[in-house]
C-alpha positions in Angstrom: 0.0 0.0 0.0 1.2 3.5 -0.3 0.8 6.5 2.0 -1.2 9.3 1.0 1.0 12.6 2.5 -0.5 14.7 4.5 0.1 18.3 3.5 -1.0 19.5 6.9 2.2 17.6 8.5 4.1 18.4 6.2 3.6 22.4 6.8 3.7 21.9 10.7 7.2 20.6 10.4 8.1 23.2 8.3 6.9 26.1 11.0 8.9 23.9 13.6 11.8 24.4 11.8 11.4 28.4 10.6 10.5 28.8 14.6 13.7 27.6 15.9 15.5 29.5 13.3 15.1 33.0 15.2 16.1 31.9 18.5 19.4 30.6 17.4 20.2 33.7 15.6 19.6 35.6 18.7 21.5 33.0 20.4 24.5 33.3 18.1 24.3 36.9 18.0 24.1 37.1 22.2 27.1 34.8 22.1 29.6 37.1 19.6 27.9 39.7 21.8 29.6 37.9 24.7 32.6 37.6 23.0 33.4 40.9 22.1 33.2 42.1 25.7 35.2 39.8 27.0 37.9 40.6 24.5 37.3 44.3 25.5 37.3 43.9 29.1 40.5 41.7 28.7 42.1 43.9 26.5 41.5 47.0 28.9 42.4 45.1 32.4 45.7 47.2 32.9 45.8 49.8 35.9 45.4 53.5 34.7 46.5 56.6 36.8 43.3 59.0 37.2 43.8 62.3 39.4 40.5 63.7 40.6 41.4 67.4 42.2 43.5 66.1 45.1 43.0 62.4 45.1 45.0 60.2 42.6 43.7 56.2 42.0 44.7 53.5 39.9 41.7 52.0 39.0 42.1 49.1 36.3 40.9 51.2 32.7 37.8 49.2 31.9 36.5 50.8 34.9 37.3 54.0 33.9 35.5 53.2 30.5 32.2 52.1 32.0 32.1 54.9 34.7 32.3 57.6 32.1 29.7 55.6 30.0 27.5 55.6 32.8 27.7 58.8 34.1 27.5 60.2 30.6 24.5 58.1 30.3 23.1 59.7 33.0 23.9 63.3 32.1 22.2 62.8 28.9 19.1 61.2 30.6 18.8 64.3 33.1 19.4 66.9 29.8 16.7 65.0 27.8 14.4 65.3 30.6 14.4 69.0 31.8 14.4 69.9 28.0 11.3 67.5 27.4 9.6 69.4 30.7 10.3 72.5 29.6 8.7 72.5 25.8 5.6 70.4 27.8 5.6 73.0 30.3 5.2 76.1 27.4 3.0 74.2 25.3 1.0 73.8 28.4 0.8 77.5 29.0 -0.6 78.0 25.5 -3.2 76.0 26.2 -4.2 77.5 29.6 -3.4 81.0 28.5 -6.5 83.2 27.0 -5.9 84.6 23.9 -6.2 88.5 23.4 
């Protein structure tokens, strides 16, 4: 006897297949990810003199990297805001503002 295919099956196994396929790019891509920091943070492990005003350190430079990162970060974050408040804050007055 021969088996009739069953197209439904067939298509099942191909959305099994095209499924997976997304999850192991983001897995590959996580991994280089992974990679590539390690390299960096290996690469930048050497001690690094930094003088703030009267107090000298010798933090290791990757350190140093992600501090200024960070607190850059955060400069940014604080700028965006208070210039996001202020254009709210006149567009608010327009509204509540009579017109002449």
């Amino acid at each position: 006897m021969t088996e009739i295919p069953d197209p439904l099956k067939e298509e099942s196994q191909e959305r099994k297949t095209s499924s997976a396929t997304p999850q192991v790019v983001r897995l590959v891509g996580f991994l280089v990810l992974c990679g590539i920091i390690a390299a960096f943070v290996i690469q930048n492990s050497q001690d690094v003199s930094v003088r703030f005003w009267f107090v000298t350190k010798h933090p290791p430079l990757i350190f140093v990297v992600i501090g200024c990162l960070v607190i850059g970060g955060l400069v940014g974050y604080v700028m965006g805001r208070r210039r996001g408040e202020s254009r709210l804050r006149k567009r608010l007055r327009k509204r509540v503002e009579p017109e002449l």
